[in-house]
Each structure stands twice: as structure tokens, then as C-alpha cells.
GUTI-519803 format. One line per field, with one value per residue (C-alpha): residue number from 1; x, y, z. Coordinates in steps of 0.001 Angstrom, whole numbers. Layout:
N
n = (NUM ...)
x = (X ...)
y = (Y ...)
z = (Z ...)
//
This chain:
597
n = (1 2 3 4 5 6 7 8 9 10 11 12 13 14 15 16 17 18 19 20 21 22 23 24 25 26 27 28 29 30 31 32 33 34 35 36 37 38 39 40 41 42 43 44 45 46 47 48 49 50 51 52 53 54 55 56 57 58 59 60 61 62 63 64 65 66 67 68 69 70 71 72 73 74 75 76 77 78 79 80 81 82 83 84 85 86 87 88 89 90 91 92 93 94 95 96 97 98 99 100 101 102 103 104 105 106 107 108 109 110 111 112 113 114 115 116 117 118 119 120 121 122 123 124 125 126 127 128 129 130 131 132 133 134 135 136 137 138 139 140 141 142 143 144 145 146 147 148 149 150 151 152 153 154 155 156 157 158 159 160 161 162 163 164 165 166 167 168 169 170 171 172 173 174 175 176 177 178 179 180 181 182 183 184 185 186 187 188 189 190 191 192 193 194 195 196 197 198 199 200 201 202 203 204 205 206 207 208 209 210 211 212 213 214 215 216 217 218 219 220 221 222 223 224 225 226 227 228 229 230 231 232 233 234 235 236 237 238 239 240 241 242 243 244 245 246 247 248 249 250 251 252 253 254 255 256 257 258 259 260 261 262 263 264 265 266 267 268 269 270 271 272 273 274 275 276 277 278 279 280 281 282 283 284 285 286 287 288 289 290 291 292 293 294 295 296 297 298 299 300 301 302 303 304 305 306 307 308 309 310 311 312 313 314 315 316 317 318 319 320 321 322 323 324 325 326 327 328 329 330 331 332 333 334 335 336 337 338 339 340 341 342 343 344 345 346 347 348 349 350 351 352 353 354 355 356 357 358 359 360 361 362 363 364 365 366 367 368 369 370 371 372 373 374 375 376 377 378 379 380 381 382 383 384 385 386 387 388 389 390 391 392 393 394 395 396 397 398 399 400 401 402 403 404 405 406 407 408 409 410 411 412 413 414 415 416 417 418 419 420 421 422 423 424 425 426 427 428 429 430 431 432 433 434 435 436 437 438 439 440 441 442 443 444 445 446 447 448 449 450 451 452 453 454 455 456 457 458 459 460 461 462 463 464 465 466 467 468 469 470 471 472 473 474 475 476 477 478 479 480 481 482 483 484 485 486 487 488 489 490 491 492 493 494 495 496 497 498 499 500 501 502 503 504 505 506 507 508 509 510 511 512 513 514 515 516 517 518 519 520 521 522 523 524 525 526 527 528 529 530 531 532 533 534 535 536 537 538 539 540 541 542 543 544 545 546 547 548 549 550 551 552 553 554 555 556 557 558 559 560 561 562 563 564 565 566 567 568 569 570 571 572 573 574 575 576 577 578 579 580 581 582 583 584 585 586 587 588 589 590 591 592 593 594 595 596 597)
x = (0 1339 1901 730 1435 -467 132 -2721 -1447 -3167 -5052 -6617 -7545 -8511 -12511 -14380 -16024 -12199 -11065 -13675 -12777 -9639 -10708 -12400 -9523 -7620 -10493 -10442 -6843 -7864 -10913 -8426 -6594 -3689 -2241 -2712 -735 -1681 25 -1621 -563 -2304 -5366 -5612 -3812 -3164 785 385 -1858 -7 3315 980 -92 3591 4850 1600 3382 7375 9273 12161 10696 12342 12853 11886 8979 8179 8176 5684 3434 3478 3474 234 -1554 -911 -2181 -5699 -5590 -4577 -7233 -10004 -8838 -8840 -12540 -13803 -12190 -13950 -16955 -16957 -16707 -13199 -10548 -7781 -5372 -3766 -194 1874 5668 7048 4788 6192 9468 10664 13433 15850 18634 17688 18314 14806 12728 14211 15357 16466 15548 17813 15806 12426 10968 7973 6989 3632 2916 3598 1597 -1223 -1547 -1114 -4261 -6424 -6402 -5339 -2753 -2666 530 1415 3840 6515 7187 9263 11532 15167 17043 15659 12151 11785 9493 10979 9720 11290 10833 7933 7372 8149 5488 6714 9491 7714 5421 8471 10458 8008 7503 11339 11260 7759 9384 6329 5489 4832 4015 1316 1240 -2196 -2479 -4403 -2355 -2762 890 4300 4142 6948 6963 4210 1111 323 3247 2812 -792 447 2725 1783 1436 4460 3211 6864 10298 13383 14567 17150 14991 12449 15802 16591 13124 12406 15277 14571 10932 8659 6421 4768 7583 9585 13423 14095 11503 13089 16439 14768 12901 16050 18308 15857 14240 10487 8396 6507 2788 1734 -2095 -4967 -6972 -10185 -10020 -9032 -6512 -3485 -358 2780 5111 8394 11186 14261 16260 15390 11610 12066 13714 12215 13739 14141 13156 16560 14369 11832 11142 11454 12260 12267 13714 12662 13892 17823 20654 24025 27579 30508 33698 36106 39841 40008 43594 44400 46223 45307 43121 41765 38500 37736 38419 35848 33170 33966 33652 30082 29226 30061 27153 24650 24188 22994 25196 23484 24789 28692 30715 34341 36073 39798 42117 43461 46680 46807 43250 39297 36277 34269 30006 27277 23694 21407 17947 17391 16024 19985 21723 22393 23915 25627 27236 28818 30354 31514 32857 34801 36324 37695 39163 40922 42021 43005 40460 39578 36013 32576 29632 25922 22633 19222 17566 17924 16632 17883 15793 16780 16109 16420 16557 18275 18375 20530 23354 22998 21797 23898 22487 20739 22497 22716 18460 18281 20721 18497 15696 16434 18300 15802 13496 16382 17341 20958 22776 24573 25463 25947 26716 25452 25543 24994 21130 21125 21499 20750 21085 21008 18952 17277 14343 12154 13032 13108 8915 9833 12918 11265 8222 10866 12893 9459 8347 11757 11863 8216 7190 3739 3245 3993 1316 3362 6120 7122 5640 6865 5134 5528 5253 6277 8714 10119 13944 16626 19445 21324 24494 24881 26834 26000 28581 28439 29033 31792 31633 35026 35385 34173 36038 34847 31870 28814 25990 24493 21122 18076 19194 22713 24467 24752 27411 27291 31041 33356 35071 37678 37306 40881 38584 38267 39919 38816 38567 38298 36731 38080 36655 33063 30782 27999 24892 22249 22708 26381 26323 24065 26277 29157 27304 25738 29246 30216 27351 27550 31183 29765 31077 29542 30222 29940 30780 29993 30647 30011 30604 29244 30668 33250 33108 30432 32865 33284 34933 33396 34459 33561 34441 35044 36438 39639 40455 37330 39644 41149 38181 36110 38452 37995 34833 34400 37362 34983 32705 35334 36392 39202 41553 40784 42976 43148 44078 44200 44101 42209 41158 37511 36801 33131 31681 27927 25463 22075 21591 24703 22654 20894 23973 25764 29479 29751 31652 34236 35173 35523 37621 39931 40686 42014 43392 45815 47555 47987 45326 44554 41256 40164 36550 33653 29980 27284 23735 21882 23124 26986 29613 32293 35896 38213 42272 45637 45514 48488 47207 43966 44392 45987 42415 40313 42084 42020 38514 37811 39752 37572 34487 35306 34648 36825 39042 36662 33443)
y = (0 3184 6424 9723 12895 15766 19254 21954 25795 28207 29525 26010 25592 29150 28556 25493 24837 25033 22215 19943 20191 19745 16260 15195 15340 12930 10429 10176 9091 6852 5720 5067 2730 4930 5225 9633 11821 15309 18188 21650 25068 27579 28803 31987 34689 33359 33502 36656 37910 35963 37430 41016 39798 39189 42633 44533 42683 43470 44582 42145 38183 35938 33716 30529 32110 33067 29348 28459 30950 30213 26696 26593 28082 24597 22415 24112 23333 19383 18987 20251 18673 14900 15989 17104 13467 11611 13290 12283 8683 7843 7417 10092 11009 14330 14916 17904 17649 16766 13996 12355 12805 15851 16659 19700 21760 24648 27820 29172 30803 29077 25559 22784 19142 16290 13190 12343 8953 7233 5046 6228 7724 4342 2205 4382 4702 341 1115 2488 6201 9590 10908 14468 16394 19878 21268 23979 22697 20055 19946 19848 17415 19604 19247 22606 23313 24798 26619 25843 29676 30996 28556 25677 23567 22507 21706 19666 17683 17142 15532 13773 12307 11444 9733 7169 6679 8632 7722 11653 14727 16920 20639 22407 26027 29212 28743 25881 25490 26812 29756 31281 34032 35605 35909 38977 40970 39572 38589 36586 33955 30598 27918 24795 21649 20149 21537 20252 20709 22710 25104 25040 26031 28910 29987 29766 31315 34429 35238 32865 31989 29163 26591 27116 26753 23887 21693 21962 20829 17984 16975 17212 15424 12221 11936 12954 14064 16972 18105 21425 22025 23968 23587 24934 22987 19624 21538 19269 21710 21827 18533 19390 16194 14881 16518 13601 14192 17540 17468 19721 20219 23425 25395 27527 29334 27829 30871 33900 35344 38938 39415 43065 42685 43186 45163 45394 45760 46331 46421 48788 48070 44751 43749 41174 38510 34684 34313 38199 36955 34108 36382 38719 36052 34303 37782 37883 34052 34400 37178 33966 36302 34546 35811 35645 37074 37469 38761 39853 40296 40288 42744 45978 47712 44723 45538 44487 45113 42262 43137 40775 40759 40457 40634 44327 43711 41970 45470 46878 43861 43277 46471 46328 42920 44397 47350 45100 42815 45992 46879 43454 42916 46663 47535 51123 51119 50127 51444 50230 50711 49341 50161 47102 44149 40847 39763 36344 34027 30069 27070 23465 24377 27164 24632 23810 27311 30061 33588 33328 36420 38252 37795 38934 41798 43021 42675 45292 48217 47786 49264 51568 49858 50283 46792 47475 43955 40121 36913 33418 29933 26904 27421 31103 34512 36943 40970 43698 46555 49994 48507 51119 49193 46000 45191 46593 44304 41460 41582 42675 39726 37299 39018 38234 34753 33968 32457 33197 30645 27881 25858 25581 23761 20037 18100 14324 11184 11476 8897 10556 8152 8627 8415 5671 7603 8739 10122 12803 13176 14327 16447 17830 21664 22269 25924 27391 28179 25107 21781 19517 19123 18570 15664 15334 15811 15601 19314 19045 20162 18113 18682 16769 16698 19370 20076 21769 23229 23710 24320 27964 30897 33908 37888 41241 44412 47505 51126 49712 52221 52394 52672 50436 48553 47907 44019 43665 44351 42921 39807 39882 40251 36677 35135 36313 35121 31324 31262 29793 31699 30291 32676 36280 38601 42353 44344 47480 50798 52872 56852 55672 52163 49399 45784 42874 39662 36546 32975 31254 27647 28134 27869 30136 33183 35400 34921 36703 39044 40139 40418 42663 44815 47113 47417 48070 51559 50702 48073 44547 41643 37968 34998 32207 29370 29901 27272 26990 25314 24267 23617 21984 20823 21368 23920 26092 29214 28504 27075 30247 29644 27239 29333 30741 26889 26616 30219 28981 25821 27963 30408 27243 26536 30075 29469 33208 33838 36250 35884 34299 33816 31851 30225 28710 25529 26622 28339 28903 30424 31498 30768 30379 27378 26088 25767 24479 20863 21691 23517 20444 17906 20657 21427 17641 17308 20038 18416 15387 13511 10890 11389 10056 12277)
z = (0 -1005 1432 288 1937 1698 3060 3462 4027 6068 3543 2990 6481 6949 7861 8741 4915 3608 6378 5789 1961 2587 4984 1971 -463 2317 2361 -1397 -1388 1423 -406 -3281 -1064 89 3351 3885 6389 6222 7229 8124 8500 11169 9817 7624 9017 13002 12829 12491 14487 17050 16187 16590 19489 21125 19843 21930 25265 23871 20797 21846 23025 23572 20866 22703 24088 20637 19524 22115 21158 17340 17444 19187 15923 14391 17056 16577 13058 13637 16180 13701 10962 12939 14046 10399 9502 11889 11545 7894 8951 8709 11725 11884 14814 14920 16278 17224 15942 19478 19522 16279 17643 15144 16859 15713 16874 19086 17259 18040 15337 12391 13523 11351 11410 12995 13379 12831 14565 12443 15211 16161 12865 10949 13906 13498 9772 9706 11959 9025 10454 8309 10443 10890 11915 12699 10210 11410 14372 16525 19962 20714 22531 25617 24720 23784 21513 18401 14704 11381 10675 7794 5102 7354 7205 3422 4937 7888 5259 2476 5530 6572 3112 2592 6020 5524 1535 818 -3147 -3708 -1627 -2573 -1177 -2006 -1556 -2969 -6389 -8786 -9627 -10446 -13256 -15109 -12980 -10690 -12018 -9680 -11417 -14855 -15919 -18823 -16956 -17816 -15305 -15942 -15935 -14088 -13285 -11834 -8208 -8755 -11022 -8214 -5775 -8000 -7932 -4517 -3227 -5468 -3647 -5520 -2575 -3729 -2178 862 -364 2465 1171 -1865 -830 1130 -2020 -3899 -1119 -676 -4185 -3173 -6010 -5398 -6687 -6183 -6439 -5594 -2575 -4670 -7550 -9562 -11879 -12580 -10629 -11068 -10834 -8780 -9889 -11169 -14249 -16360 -15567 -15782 -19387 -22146 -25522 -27173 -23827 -22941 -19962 -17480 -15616 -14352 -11085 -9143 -5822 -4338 -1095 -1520 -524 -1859 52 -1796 268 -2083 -2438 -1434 -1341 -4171 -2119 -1043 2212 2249 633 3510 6009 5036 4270 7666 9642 7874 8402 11968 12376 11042 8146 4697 1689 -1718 -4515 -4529 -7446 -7302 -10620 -11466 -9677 -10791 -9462 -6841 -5373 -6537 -5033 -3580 -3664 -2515 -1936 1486 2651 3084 6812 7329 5974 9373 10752 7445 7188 11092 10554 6981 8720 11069 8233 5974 8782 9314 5940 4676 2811 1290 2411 2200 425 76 -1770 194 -3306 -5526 -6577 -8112 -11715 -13084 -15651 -14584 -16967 -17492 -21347 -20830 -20635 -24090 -25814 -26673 -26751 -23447 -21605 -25095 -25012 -21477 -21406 -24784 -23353 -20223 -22425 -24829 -21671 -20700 -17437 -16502 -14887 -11773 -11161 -13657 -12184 -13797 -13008 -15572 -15123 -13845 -15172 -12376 -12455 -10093 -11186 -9258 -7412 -8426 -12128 -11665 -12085 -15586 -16042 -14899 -17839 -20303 -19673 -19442 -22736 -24201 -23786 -24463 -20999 -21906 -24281 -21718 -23812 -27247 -25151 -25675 -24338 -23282 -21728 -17815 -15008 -11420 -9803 -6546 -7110 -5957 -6230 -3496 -5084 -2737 380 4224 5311 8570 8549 11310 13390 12899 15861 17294 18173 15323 13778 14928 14740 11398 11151 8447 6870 7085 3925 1404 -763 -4612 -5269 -6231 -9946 -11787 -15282 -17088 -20554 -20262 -20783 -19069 -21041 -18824 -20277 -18585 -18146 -19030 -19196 -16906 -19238 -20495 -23795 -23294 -22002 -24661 -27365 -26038 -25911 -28995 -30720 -28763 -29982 -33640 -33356 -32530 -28734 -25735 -22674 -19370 -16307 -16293 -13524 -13760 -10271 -9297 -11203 -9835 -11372 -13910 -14961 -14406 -15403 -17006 -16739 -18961 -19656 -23420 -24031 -24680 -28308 -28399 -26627 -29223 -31390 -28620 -28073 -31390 -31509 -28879 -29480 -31912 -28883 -25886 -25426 -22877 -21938 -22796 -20874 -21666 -20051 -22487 -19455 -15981 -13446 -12407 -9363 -7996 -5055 -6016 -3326 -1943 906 -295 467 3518 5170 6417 6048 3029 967 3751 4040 552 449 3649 1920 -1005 1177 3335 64 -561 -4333 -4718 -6090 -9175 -9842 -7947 -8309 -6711 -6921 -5005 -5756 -6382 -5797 -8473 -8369 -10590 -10084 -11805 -13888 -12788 -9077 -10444 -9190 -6067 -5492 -6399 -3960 -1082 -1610 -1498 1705 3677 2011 3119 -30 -1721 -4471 -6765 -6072)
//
């Protein structure tokens, strides 16, 4: 008999009519023959008001105090849903998370998952009852109750469904899918019938709010297929799974994505020597401060300025700990801008298209939107633009790549399959400062493997200036010249310039270089061989510190570092080629992954 978890938000449970609907989507699958766990959310708006309700008493609780308050708005819903179950004639039993033995660490407010026991859970559903849980919450080893912070009960139900070998996990809320973008922003976006996990990471992490980005990476980690569908009506959703599932071809770009909440720091005149960059990154990690976008780009007169991205609510925090590190390592300053935003494109196909970033960058001058900031990954292109242009950017680039006609896509036979691979590897992320690492849990990070690139050869644009239309044409040359480029990295201007970085195969090098020599009004630099080193995994964002370990490897065997950017699902570096291998086997040392991975 098969298990099927299904996971109701708040506004699914928000009124009595919408849980009993909800109780009769469970006793279908039961009815069906299915063994059902359901997982709830508080009803409608009650975290709130109960978070309202807290700040009337104090501006400051306490965080665990905080947790027992909030978790209580999920114990109402359990308990109603178990009686709407019953008194539809079928037997249910609701749990809190404590009670199913969901034990986590005991950082209060946003806690991650160790252990899970199925005990009672799987005893009760051999029983014949629909299990109810409470999502977003568990205990510590203390039996303290804990939160998984806002969004957690995907997390809670995707767990739970990678622990019982769940065959899928459906999540119903007041959307009937994944579009290409939101729908609330852009009318047109069209609604996609599956994507991949780490499309769905890319997304998530940018502010789509239909997934919470840990029940992505637990999806991804354990090989739980994912259905996202409307509470309010039979519409088919959205299918979250594997690459191979996920495969479309001809499709460069899945979606799109706008982040409005972001602030930039750029520390200026970073010195250009090995170890500089982890010590920054590890002053910043050590504040429990989550780093998004980072971009440095090759030195000039033995100094380069290092920029990255935060939630706008971090920037005060962010900017004392980056105070602290210039300081420490000698550099000239920092500056900051709390008005930006982050607009990306995401696809697998982007691996195999040229022209993606020439479409993109097109798309926004052709609006008049000035670029502050590039950085790409294999499936990524993300920007930085003014906030108060980015809703503009975001429909340009949508427009551009014809995410509106969602319908006219391939389409291929599909049979969701929980996956049997487990190629990835628990690694326990050690505290620096601590005395070896710590007990892996559930949402440890997992890290894929690392790899080196030797392919590539790496050309630097000079004295850019800081306008729209210019990464446009500079790309548009490449791509007229037949050359696939890989990294990109574009920093913040300096007196209305900056420098632009890129990435070409290697016999591909002078050929771009010509090509954009017509278009570069200042110095153009080549190096015909560069190292690129990866670090790929799931959780690479949400683990604070990941890339200062992989930065203080580097920086032990003195590998200096000349670009770097980042997704959500790696982090990339650019070094001499000749230390290039010396990089991979030290990165696979503090990794701890064999030689083969």
C-alpha cells in the first residue's frame, strides 16, 4: 500500500467549509486505497496575528517564548482537521511535531531538522487512520518546543515524506501550480506543468512563494516528487522532480524570477592577495548572516572590489560585521545601496543554448534599465537593477523569452517516480570556531562533489561604461562570433565604470576578443588558461558559512582567487591554472569527499 502525503497551508484551512474540503480530499486518497498523512498550516492569518499579538506585550521576546506561542496556531488546526475526519466517517489522529518525535537543533525561530521517529505515525496509519501532523514545528534534545521559521510547514510535510518513503508529496495552496513568474506581477505567466529541483531552488530562493526553499532541498536530497495544487479545484499543478523528468527540448528558460527585497555591500579596495577573501566572508558568516549574490572580478593595481547581496532587513547587521572585516584585511572602504533588486532568468536548457544572456541583457536596455550587477551559473542569469526598475525588467525579460506561451512547449510522456538515487553526500558543517563538527542531522548540507574546469579561458573588459545597452552588445558580438560563454561577472561601477568579466572555451579566446574589441572603449585583458573550481550541493545558500570553508581551503595553500559567483546551488571560483588541481584535492579534503566524487 502506497503512502501519500499531503500538506494543506493556512489559507486552505482558513474557515471550517475550507477544512472539511480539505478532509475530503484525504479520504479520497484513502478511499483510493492509500495510506494519507496530512500536514496543516495555522489557519488563515493566526501567525500573524499571534506574532501582533507578542509585539503589543514586547518589541524584543524571547525567541523561545516566541516558539511556544506560534506553534500553538498549528495544534488548533490538527485537532479540527482529525474531528472534520472523523466526523466524515473515517478514523484520523492528529499529532503535534514533538509527539512524532521531530526533533531539531535549538536555534529558536528558524530551527532545522535532525531526526524524525515514524513510530507512532507508521503504527497508526497500519491502523487504518489519516494521520494528521502539525507542520513547522518540533523539539530539541531539551524538549523545547521549536519553529522551522515561515514557510516551514513545506518543509515539515516534504520531511516527513522522505522519512515514511512517501510515493509523492502533494502541497495544495491558494495557487494551482508553479508559473513562469508571478502571475500577480505579470498577468500573462503561464502555469508549468513540471520543473526540476534545482529550477524550483533557483526559484524559490529568489521570492517565488509558492515553495519554501528547504523543502526543496529535502525533495532534492531524498528523491520525493513533489505536486503542487490547488486547494479549490481539480486543476493538474505543477510537478516538482528529477532533471530527467524535468527534461524539455528546445526550452533555454523555465522561468522567471524577481527578488525586491535586496541590498548590496561592496567592500572597495580589497587587497588582491590569497586568504583576504575568507576572512571577510567568515567575519560575515560568523554574524549567522545569509550571503546571496557574490561577485568579485579580477584585480586591478593589486586591489578588486568584492560586492554581494542580502535581505534588506539583514543590511544593518551586514554592514557592522563588513565594517569590522575591511578593517581586518586593509580595505579602502565600504559602500551600500538598500535600493535594488535581483531579476533572473532560470533554466536546465541554458546549458545547451547560446544567446541566453545576449536575449536577457536586450531585453532590459531595450526598456532603458541600466545593470549594476551580472553573475550566472549553468542554469542562472541573475542581475542587479534599481528597485524602483526591476517590475519593468522582470516583464521585459518574461516578454523576451516567451514564458507566456507555456502551452506551445514540448511536451513528453511522464510517469512521477520517486527516485533511488542517493548520489549525494551528508557532510556535517563544522563551526570554525568550534572543536569539530557537529551531529548530522536531516538538513545538514549536502554537498554533490566538487570540480575543476581547465577548458576555459577567461577575457576582462576595462573602463566599461555604466549605461544600459552595453552588455548587450558585447554579448551579442560573442554570440555572432559562434562562442559559448559560461561565467559572467560584472561588479558594481566605480566613477560611472566598471569591469566585465567573462568565460570562453579556450580555443574560443582570441576569437572573442575580437569580436568585442569594436565594442570596448578601454583596456581589454586575456588569459588564455584559468582554473575553475566548484563547489555543487544542496543547501549552499541557507547554510551560512559554506563558501568561507571553501575560500579557507584555497586560502591554506595560498590558491589566490580572481573571480567568484554563486547560486543557489553553487559556488564557483576562478584561479591560476596552474594551481587548479591543487584547489580540487584541497577542496575535497575540507568536504570530506573521496578522491573520486
Amino acid at each position: 500500500m502506497s503512502l501519500l502525503v499531503q500538506k494543506f497551508g493556512g489559507t486552505s484551512v482558513a474557515d471550517s467549509n475550507k477544512i472539511l474540503a480539505a478532509a475530503r480530499r484525504a479520504i479520497q486518497a484513502h478511499h483510493r486505497g492509500e495510506q494519507v498523512l496530512v500536514v496543516v498550516s495555522a489557519r488563515g492569518h493566526t501567525t500573524d496575528e499571534l506574532i501582533a499579538l507578542a509585539r503589543e506585550i514586547t518589541d524584543r521576546p524571547p525567541a523561545r517564548e516566541m516558539d511556544m506561542l506560534l506553534a500553538t496556531g498549528e495544534q488548533v488546526s490538527v485537532a479540527l482537521m482529525a474531528m472534520a475526519i472523523e466526523s466524515l466517517g473515517v478514523p484520523a489522529i492528529s499529532f503535534t511535531g514533538a509527539q512524532i518525535g521531530l526533533v531539531t537543533d535549538s536555534f529558536h525561530t528558524k530551527a532545522r531538522i535532525k531526526n524524525i521517529s515514524n513510530d507512532r505515525m507508521t503504527q497508526a496509519l497500519a491502523e487504518g487512520k489519516i494521520v494528521i501532523v502539525a507542520g513547522f514545528q518540533g523539539m530539541d534534545e531539551n524538549y523545547n518546543i521549536t519553529t522551522l521559521g515561515r514557510g516551514g510547514s513545506d518543509t515539515t510535510a516534504v520531511a516527513l515524506a522522505a522519512v515514511l518513503g512517501a510515493s509523492a508529496c502533494e502541497i495544495y495552496t491558494d495557487v494551482d501550480g508553479v508559473y513562469t513568474t508571478d502571475p500577480r506581477i505579470v498577468p500573462e505567466a503561464g502555469k508549468i506543468d513540471r520543473i526540476n529541483y534545482d529550477e524550483m531552488l533557483e526559484l524559490a530562493s529568489l521570492g517565488a512563494g509558492v515553495m519554501h526553499s528547504r523543502s526543496i532541498e529535502f525533495a532534492k536530497k531524498y528523491g520525493v516528487p513533489i505536486h503542487v495544487r490547488s486547494s479549490f479545484s481539480d486543476a493538474p499543478g505543477t510537478w516538482i522532480v528529477g532533471e530527467q523528468d524535468a527534461r524539455r527540448l528546445g526550452v533555454a528558460v523555465t522561468g522567471a524570477a524577481l527578488a525586491k527585497d535586496e541590498a548590496r555591500i561592496t567592500i572597495l579596495g580589497v587587497p588582491d592577495r590569497p586568504g583576504v577573501v575568507h576572512l571577510l566572508f567568515q567575519t560575515i558568516a560568523r554574524a549567522n548572516i545569509v550571503v546571496d549574490m557574490i561577485v568579485q572580478n579580477v584585480a586591478t593595481d593589486g586591489a578588486t572590489e568584492v560586492s554581494f547581496t542580502v535581505a534588506r532587513g539583514d543590511l544593518a547587521e551586514t554592514l557592522r560585521a563588513a565594517a569590522v572585516a575591511a578593517n581586518q584585511i586593509g580595505a579602502r572602504g565600504v559602500t551600500h545601496d538598500a535600493e535594488v533588486a535581483k531579476v533572473s532568468v532560470i533554466g536546465l536548457g541554458m546549458r545547451a543554448h547560446t544567446g541566453v544572456a545576449t536575449a536577457m541583457f536586450e531585453a532590459i536596455a531595450a526598456v532603458g534599465i541600466n545593470i549594476q550587477m551580472i553573475t550566472t551559473s549553468e542554469i542562472k542569469i541573475t542581475v542587479l537593477v534599481d528597485r524602483a526598475a526591476a517590475v519593468a525588467a522582470l516583464r521585459a525579460v518574461h516578454k523576451a523569452f516567451l514564458l507566456d506561451e507555456v502551452n506551445a512547449w514540448p511536451q513528453l510522456a511522464f510517469f512521477p517516480a520517486r527516485s533511488t538515487t542517493r548520489a549525494m553526500k551528508l557532510v556535517p558543517l563544522a563551526d570554525p570556531d568550534a572543536n569539530g563538527p557537529r551531529e548530522q542531522g536531516m538538513e545538514d548540507l549536502v554537498i554533490a562533489g566538487v570540480e575543476l574546469d581547465e577548458t576555459q579561458g577567461r577575457i576582462t573588459l576595462y573602463d566599461v561604461p555604466d549605461r544600459p545597452g552595453y552588455a548587450a552588445r558585447v554579448f551579442q558580438a560573442i554570440a555572432d562570433a559562434g562562442v559559448f560563454v559560461d561565467m559572467i561577472v560584472q561588479n558594481v561601477s566605480q566613477d560611472g565604470q566598471c569591469v566585465l568579466s567573462f568565460t570562453v572555451p579556450r580555443e574560443a579566446v582570441n576569437r572573442a576578443a575580437e569580436a568585442v574589441t569594436p565594442i570596448a572603449g578601454g583596456q581589454i585583458s586575456i588569459e588564455p588558461a584559468m582554473a575553475k573550481l566548484s563547489v555543487i550541493g544542496v543547501g549552499m545558500r541557507t547554510h551560512t558559512g559554506v563558501a568561507t570553508r571553501m575560500f579557507g581551503a584555497l586560502a591554506d595553500r595560498s590558491i589566490n582567487i580572481n573571480l567568484i559567483n554563486t547560486s543557489e546551488i553553487r559556488i564557483n571560483v576562478g584561479t591560476d591554472v596552474a594551481k587548479g588541481k591543487e584547489g580540487l584535492d584541497c577542496l575535497r579534503k575540507v568536504f570530506a569527499l573521496n578522491h573520486e566524487s
